[in-house]
Structure formats: structure tokens, C-alpha cells
Jmol script that loads the backbone (N, CA, C; Angstrom):
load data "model"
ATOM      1  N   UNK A   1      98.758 114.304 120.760  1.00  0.00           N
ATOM      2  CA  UNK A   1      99.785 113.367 121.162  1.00  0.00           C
ATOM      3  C   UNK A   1     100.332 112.640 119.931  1.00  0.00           C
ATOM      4  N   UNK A   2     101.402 112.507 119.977  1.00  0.00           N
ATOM      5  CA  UNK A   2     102.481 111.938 118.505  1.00  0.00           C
ATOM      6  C   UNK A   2     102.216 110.250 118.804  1.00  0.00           C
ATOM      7  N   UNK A   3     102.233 109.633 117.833  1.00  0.00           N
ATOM      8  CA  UNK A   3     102.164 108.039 117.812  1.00  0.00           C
ATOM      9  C   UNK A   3     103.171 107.932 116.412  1.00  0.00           C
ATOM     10  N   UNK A   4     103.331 106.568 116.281  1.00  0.00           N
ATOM     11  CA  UNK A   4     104.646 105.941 115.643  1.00  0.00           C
ATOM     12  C   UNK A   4     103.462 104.812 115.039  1.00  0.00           C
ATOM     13  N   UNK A   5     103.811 104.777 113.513  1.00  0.00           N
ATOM     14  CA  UNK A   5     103.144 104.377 112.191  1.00  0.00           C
ATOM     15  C   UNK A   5     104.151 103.380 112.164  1.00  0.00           C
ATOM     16  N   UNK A   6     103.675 102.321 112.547  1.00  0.00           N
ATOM     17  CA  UNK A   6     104.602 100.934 111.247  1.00  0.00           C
ATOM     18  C   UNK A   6     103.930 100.376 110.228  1.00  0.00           C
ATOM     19  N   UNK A   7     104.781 100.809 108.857  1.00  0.00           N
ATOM     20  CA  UNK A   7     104.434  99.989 107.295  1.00  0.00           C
ATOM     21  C   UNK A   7     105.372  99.358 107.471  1.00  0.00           C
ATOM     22  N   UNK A   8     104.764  98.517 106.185  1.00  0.00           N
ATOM     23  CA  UNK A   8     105.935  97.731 105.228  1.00  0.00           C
ATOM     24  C   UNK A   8     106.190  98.621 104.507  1.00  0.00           C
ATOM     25  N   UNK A   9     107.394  98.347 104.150  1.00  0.00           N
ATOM     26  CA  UNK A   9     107.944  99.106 102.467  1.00  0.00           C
ATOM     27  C   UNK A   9     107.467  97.819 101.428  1.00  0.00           C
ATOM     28  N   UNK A  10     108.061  98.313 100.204  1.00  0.00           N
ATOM     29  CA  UNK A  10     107.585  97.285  99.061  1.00  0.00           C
ATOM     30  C   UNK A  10     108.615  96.426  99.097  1.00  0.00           C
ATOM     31  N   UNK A  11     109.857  96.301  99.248  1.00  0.00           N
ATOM     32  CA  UNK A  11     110.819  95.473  99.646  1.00  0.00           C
ATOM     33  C   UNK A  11     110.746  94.273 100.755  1.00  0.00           C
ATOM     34  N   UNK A  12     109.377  94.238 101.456  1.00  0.00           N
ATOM     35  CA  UNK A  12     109.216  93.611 102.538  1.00  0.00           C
ATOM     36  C   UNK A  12     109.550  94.439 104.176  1.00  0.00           C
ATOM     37  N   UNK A  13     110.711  94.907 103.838  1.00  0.00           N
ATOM     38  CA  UNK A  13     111.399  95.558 105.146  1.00  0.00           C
ATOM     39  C   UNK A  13     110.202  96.537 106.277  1.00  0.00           C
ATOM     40  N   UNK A  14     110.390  96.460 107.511  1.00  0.00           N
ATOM     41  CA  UNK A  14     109.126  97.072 108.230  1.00  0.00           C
ATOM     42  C   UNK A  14     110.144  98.365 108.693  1.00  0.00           C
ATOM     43  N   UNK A  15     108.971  99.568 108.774  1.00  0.00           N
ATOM     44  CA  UNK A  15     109.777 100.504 108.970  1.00  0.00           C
ATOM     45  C   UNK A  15     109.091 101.529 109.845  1.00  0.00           C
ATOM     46  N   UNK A  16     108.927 102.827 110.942  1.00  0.00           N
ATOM     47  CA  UNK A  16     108.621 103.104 111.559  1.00  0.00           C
ATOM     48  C   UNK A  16     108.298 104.836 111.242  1.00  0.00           C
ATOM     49  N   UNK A  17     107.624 105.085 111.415  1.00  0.00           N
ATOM     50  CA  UNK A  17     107.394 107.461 111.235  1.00  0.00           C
ATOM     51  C   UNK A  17     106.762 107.342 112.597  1.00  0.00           C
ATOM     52  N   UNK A  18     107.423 108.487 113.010  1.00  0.00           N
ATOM     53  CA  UNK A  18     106.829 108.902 114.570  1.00  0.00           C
ATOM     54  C   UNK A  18     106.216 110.121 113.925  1.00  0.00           C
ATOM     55  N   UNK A  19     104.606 110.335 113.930  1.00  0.00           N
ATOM     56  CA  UNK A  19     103.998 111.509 113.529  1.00  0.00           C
ATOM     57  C   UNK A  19     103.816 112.348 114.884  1.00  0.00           C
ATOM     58  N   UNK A  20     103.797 113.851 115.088  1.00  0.00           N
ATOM     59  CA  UNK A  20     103.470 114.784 115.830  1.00  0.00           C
ATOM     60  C   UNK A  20     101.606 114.784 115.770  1.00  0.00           C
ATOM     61  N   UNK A  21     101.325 114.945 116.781  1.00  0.00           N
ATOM     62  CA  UNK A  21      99.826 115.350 116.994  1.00  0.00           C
ATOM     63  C   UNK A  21      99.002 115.771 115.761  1.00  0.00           C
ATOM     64  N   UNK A  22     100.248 116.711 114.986  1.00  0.00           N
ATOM     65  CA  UNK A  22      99.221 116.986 113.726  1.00  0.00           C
ATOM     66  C   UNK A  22      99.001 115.999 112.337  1.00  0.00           C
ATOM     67  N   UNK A  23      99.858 114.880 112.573  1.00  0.00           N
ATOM     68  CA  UNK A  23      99.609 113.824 111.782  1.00  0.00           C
ATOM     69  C   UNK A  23     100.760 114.511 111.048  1.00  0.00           C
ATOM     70  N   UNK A  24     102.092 115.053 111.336  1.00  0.00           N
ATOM     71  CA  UNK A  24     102.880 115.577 110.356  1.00  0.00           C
ATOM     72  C   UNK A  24     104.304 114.272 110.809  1.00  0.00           C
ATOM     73  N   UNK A  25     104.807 113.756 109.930  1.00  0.00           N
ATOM     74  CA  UNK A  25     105.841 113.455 109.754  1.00  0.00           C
ATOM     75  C   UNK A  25     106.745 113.864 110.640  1.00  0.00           C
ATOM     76  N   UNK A  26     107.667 113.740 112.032  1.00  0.00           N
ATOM     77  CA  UNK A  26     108.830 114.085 111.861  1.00  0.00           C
ATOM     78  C   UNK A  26     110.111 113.285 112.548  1.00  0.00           C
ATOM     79  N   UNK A  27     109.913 112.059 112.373  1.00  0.00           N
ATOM     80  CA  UNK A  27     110.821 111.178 112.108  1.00  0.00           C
ATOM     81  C   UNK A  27     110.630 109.825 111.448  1.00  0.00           C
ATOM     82  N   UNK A  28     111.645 109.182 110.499  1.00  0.00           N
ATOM     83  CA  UNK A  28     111.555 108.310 110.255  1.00  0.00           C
ATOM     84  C   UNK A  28     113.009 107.280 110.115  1.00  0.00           C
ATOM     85  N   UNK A  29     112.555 105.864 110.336  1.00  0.00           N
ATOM     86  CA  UNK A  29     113.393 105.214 110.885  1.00  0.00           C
ATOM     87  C   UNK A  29     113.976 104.449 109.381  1.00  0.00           C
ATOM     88  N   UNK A  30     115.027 104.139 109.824  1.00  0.00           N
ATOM     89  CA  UNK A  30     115.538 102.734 108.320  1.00  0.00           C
ATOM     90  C   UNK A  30     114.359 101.749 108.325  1.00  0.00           C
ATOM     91  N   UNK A  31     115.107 100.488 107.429  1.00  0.00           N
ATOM     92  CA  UNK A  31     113.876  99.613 107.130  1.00  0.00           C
ATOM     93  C   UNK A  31     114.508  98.557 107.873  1.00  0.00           C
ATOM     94  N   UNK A  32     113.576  97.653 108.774  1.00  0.00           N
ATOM     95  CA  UNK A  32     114.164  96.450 109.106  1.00  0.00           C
ATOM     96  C   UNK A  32     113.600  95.298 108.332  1.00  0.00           C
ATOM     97  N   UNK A  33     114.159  94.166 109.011  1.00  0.00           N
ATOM     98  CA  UNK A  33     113.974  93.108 108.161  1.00  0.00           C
ATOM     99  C   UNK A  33     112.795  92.519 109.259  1.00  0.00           C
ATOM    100  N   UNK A  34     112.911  92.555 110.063  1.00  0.00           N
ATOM    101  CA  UNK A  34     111.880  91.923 111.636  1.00  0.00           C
ATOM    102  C   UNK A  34     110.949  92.941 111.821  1.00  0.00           C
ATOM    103  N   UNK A  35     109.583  92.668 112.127  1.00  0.00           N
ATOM    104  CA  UNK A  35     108.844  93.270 113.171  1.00  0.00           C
ATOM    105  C   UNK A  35     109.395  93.943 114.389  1.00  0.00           C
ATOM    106  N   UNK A  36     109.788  92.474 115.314  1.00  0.00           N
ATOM    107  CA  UNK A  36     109.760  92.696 116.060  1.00  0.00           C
ATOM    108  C   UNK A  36     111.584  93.685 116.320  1.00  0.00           C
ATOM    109  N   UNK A  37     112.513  93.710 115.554  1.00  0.00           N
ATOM    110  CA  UNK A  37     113.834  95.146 115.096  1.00  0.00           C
ATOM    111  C   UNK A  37     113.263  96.308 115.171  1.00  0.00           C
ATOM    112  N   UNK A  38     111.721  96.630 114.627  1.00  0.00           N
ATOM    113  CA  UNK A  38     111.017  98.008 114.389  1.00  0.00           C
ATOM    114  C   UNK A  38     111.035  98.417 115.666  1.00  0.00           C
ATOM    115  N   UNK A  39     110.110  97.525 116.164  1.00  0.00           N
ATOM    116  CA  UNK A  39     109.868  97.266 117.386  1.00  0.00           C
ATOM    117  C   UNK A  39     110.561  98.114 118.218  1.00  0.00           C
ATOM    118  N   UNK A  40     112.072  97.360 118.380  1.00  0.00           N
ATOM    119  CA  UNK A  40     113.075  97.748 119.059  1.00  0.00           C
ATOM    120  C   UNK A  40     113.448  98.722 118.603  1.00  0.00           C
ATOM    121  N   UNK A  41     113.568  99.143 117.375  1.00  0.00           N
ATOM    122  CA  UNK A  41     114.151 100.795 117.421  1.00  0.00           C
ATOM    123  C   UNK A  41     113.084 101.677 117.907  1.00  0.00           C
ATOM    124  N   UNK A  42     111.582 101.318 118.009  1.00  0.00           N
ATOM    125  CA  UNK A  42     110.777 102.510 118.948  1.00  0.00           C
ATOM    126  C   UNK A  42     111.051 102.352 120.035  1.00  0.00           C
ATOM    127  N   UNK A  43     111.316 101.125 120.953  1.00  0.00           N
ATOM    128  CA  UNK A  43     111.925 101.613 122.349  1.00  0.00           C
ATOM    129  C   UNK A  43     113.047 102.493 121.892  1.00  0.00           C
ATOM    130  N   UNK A  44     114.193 102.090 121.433  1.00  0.00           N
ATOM    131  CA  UNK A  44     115.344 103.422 121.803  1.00  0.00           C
ATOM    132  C   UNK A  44     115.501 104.427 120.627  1.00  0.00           C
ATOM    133  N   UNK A  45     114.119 104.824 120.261  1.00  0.00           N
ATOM    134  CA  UNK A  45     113.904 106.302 120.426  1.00  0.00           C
ATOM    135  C   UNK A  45     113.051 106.731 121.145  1.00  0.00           C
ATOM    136  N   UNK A  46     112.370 106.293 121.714  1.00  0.00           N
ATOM    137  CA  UNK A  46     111.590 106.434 123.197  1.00  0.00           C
ATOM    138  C   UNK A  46     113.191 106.849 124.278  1.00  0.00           C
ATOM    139  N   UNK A  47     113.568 106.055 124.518  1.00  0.00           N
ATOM    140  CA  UNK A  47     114.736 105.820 125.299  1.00  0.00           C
ATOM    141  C   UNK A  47     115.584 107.250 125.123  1.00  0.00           C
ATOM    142  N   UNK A  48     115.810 107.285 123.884  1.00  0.00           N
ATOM    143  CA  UNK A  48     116.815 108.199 123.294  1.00  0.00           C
ATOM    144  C   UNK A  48     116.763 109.981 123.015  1.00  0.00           C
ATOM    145  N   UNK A  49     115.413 109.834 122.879  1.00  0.00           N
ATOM    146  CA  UNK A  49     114.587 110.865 122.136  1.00  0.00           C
ATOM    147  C   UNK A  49     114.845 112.484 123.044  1.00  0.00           C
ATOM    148  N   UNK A  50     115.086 112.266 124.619  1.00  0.00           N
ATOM    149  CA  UNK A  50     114.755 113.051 125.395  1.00  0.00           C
ATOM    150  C   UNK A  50     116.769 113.580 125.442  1.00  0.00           C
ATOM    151  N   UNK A  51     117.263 113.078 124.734  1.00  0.00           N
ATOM    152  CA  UNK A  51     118.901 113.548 125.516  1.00  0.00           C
ATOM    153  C   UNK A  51     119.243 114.951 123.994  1.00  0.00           C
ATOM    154  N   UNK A  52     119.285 115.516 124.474  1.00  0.00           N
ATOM    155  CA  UNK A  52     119.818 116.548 122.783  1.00  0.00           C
ATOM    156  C   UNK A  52     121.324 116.288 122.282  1.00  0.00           C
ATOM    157  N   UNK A  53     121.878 115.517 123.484  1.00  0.00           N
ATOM    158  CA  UNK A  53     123.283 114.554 122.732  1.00  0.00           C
ATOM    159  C   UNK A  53     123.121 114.082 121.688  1.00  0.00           C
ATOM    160  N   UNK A  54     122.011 113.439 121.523  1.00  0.00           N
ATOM    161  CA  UNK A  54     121.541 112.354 120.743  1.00  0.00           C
ATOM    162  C   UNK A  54     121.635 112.792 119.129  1.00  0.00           C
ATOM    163  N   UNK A  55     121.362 113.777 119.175  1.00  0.00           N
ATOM    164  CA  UNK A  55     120.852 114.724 118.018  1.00  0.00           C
ATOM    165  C   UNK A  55     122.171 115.394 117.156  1.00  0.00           C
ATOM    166  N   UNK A  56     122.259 114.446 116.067  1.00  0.00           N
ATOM    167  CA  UNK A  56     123.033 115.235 114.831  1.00  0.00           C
ATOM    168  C   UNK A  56     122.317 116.153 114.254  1.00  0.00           C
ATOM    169  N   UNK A  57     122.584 117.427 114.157  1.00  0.00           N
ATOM    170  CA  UNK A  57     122.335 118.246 113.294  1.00  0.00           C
ATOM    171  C   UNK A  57     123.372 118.695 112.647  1.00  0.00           C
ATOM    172  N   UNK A  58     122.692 118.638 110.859  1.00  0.00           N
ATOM    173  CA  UNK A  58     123.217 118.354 110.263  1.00  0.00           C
ATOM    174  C   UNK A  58     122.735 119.115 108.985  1.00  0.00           C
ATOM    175  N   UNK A  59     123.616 119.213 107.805  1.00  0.00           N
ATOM    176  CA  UNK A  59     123.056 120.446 106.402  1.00  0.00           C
ATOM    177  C   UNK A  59     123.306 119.156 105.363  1.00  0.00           C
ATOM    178  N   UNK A  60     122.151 119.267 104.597  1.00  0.00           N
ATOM    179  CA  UNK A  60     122.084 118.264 103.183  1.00  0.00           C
ATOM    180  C   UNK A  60     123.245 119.273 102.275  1.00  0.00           C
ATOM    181  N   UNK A  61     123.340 118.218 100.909  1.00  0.00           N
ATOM    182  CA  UNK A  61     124.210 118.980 100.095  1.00  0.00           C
ATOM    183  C   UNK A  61     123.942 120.611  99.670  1.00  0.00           C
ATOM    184  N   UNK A  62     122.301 119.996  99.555  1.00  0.00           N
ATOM    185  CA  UNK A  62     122.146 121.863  98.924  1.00  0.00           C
ATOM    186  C   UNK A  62     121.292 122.513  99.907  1.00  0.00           C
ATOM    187  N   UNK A  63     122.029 122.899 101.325  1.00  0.00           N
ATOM    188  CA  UNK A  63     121.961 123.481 102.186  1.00  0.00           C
ATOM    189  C   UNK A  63     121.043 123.291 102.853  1.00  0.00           C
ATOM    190  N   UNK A  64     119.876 122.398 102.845  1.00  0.00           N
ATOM    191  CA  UNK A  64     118.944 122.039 103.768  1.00  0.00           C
ATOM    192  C   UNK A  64     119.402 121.601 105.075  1.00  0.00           C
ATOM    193  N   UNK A  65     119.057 122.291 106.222  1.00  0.00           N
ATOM    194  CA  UNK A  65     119.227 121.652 108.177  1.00  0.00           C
ATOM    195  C   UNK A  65     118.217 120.500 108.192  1.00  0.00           C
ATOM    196  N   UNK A  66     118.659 119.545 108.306  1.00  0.00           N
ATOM    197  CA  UNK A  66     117.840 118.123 108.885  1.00  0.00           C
ATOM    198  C   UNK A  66     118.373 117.670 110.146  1.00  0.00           C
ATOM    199  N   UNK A  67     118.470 116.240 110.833  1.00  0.00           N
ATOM    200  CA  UNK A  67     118.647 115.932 111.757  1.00  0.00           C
ATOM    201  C   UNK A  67     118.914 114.274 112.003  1.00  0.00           C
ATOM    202  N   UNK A  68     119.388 113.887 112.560  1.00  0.00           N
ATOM    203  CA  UNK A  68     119.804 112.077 113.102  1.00  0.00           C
ATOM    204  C   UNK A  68     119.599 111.963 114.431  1.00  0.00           C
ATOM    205  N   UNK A  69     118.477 111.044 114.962  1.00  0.00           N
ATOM    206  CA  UNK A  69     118.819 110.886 116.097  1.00  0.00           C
ATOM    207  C   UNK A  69     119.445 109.126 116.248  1.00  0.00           C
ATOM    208  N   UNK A  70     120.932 109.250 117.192  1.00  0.00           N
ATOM    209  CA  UNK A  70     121.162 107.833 117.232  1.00  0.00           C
ATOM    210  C   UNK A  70     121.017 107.532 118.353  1.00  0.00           C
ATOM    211  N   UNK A  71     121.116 106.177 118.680  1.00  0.00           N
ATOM    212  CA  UNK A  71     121.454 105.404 119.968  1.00  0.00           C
ATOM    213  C   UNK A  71     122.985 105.831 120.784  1.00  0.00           C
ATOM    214  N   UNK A  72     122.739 105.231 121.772  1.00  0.00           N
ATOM    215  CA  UNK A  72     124.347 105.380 122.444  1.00  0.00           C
ATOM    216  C   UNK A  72     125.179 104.399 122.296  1.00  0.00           C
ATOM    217  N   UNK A  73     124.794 103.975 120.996  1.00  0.00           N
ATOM    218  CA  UNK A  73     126.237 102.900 120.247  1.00  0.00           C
ATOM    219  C   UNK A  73     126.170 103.909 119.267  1.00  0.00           C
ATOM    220  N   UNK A  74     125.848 105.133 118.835  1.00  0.00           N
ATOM    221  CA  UNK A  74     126.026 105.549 117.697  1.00  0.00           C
ATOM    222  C   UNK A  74     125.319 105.418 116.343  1.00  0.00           C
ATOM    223  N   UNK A  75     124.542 104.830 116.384  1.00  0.00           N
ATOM    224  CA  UNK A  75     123.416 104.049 115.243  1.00  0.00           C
ATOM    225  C   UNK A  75     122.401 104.764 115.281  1.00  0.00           C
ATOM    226  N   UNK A  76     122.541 105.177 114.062  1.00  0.00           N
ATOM    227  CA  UNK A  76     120.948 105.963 113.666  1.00  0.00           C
ATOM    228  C   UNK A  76     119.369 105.236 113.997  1.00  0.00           C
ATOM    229  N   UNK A  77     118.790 105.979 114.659  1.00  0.00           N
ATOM    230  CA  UNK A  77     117.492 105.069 114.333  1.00  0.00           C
ATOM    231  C   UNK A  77     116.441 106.070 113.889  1.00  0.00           C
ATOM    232  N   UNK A  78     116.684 107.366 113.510  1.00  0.00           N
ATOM    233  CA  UNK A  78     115.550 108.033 113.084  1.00  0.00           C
ATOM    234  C   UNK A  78     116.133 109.035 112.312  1.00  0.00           C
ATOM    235  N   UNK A  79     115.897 109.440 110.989  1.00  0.00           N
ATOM    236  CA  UNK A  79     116.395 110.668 110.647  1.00  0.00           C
ATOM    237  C   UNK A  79     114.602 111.579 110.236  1.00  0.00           C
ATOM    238  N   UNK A  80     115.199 113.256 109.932  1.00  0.00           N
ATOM    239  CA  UNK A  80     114.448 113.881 109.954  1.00  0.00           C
ATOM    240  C   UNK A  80     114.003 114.074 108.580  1.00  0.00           C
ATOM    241  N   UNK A  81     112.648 115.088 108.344  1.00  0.00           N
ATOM    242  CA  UNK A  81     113.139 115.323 106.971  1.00  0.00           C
ATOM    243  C   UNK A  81     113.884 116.652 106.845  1.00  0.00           C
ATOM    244  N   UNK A  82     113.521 117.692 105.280  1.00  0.00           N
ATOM    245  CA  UNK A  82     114.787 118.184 104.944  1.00  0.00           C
ATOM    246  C   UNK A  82     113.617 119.827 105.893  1.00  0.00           C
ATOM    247  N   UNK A  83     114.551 120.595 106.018  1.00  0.00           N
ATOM    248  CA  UNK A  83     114.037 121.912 106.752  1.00  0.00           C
ATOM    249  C   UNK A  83     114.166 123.030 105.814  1.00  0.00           C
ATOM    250  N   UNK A  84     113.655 124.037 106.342  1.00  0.00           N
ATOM    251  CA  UNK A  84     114.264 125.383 105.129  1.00  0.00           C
ATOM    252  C   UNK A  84     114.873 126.162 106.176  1.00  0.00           C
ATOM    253  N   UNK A  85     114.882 126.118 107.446  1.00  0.00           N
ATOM    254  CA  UNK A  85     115.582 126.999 108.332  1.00  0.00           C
ATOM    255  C   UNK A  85     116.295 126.278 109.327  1.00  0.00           C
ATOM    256  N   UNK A  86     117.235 126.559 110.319  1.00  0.00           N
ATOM    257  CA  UNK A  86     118.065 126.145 111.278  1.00  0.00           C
ATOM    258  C   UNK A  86     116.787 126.226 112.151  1.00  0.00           C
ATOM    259  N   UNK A  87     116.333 127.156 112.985  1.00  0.00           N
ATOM    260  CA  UNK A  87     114.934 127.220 113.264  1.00  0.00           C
ATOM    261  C   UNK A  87     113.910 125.850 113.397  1.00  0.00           C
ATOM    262  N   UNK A  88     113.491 125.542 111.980  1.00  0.00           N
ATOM    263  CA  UNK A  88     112.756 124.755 112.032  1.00  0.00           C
ATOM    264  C   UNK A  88     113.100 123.277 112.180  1.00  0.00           C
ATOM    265  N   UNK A  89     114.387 123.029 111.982  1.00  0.00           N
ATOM    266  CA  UNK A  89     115.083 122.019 112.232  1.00  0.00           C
ATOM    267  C   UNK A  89     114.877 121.374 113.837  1.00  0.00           C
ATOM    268  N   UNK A  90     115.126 123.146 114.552  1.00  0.00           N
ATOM    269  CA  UNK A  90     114.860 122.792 116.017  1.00  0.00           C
ATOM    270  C   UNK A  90     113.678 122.692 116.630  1.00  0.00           C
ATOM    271  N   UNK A  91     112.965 122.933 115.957  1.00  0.00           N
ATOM    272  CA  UNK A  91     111.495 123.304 116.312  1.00  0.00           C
ATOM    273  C   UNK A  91     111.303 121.621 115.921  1.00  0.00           C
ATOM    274  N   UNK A  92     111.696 121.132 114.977  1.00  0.00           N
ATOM    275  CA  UNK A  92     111.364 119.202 115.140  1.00  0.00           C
ATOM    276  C   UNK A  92     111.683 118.657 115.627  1.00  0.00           C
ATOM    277  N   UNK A  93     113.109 118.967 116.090  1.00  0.00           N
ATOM    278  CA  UNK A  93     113.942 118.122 117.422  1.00  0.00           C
ATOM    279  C   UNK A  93     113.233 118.157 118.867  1.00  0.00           C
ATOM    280  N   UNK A  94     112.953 119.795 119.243  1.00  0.00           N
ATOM    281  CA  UNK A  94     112.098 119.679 120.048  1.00  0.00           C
ATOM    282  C   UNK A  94     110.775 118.784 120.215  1.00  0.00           C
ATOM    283  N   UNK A  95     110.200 118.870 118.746  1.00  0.00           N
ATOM    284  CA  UNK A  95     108.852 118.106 118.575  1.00  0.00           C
ATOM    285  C   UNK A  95     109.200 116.674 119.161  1.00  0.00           C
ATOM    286  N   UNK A  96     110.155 116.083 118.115  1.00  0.00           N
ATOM    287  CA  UNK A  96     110.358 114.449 118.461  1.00  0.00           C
ATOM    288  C   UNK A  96     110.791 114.487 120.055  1.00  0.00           C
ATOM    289  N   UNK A  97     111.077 115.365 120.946  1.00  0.00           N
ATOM    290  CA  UNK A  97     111.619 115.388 122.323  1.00  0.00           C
ATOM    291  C   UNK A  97     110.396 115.179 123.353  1.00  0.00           C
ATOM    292  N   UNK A  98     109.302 115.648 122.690  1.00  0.00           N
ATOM    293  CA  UNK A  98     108.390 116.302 123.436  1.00  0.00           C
ATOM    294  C   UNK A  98     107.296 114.961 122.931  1.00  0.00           C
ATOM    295  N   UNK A  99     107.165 114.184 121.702  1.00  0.00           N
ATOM    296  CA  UNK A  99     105.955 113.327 121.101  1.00  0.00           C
ATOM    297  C   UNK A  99     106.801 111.789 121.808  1.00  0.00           C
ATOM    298  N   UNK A 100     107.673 111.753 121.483  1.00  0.00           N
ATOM    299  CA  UNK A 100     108.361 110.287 121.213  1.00  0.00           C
ATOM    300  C   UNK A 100     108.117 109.496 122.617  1.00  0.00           C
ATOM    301  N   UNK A 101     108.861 110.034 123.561  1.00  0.00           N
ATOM    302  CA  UNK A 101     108.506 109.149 125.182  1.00  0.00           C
ATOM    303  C   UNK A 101     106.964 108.653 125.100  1.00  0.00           C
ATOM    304  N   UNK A 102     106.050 109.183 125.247  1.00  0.00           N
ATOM    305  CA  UNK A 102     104.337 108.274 125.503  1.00  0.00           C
ATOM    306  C   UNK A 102     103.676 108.140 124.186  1.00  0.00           C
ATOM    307  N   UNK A 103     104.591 107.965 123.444  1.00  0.00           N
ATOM    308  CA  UNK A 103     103.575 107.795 121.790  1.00  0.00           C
ATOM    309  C   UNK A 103     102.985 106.458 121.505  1.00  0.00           C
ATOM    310  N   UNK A 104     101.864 106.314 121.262  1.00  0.00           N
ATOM    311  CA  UNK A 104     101.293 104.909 120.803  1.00  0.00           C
ATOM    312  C   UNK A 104     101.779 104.691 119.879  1.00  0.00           C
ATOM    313  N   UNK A 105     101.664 102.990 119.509  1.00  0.00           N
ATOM    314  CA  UNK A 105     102.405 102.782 118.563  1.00  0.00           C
ATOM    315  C   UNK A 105     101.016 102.239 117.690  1.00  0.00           C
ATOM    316  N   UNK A 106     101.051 102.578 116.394  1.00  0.00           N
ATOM    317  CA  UNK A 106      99.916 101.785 115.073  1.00  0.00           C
ATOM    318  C   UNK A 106     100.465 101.785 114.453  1.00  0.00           C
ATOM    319  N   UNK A 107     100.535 100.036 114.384  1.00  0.00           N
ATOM    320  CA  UNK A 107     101.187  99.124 113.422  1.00  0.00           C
ATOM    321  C   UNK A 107     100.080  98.621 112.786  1.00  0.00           C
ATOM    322  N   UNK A 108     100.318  99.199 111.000  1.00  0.00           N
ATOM    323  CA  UNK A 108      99.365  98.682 110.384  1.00  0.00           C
ATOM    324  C   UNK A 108      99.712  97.806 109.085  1.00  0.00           C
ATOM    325  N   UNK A 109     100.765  96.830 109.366  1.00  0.00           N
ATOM    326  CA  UNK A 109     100.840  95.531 108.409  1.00  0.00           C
ATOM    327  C   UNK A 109     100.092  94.621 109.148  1.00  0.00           C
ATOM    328  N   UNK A 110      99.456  94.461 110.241  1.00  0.00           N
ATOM    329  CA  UNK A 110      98.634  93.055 110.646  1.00  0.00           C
ATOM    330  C   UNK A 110      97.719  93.169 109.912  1.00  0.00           C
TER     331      UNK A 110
END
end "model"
wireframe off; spacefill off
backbone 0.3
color backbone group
């Protein structure tokens, strides 16, 4: 089962990775300035996570498939990392589709 990691960054800002079951990375959120903002962007990617609307897919400059998932104002709250195939791109979208709705959350700045 996938759970959602909150650090700090070194900037102060709190920020969120939703890991897959295997402890692998595959989303991560901007940095907020609040706890309790983090917070709120794991509800709506909980919220969000399950619509494939949601889902920019998308090619880095030097051809890497990654991914955005936003809200339904349009606002990013999670991007992916970089892929080597179209394939595997989907194979994470699926992942975050399938981890994100019942993921615990460990928050470990307390």
C-alpha cells in the first residue's frame, strides 16, 4: 500500500512524495509554506488522483515522458519523475491511480 512522506525542504517549505508500496517515488508535490497547505494538497490528490483528466502527460526537453497531476482549478499538485518510455510513464499514472485514494500519510517534521 502507497503512503505520502511529508519533509521539510531546507528552505523551510513542507512538501509531500506519495511512495508506491515499493517505497519507490512516484509523485511529488511543490513546496508549501504551511503544514497544514501540504496537508491540503494530499486531500486533492486523493480527490484527484482517480480521474485520468487530471493527468498531463507530457515530454521533458530531451525527450523524457513524465506527468502533472492538477486539481480542477488547473493547479498542479503533483508532478512525476522523468520516464524512459511512454509505457512507463503510464504504468505510474496508473500506480498514483491505484496508491493515492487510501494512502497513509507519514509526516516526519514533528
Amino acid at each position: 500500500m502507497g503512503k505520502f512522506v511529508i519533509t521539510k525542504r531546507t528552505n523551510g517549505e513542507f512538501q509531500f512524495n506519495l511512495k508506491a508500496g515499493n517505497g519507490q517515488t512516484i509523485l511529488t508535490s511543490e513546496g508549501y509554506t504551511t503544514k497544514a497547505a501540504c496537508s491540503g494538497g494530499i486531500e486533492s490528490v486523493k480527490k484527484n488522483a482517480s480521474d485520468d483528466g487530471r493527468y498531463d502527460r507530457l515530454e521533458s526537453k530531451s525527450g523524457k515522458p513524465y506527468f502533472n497531476l492538477k486539481a480542477s482549478n488547473g493547479q498542479i499538485i503533483g508532478a512525476s519523475e522523468m520516464y524512459e518510455s511512454v509505457s512507463a510513464r503510464e504504468n505510474g499514472i496508473e500506480s498514483v491511480k491505484k496508491n493515492a485514494a487510501d494512502a497513509a500519510v507519514d509526516d516526519q517534521t514533528s
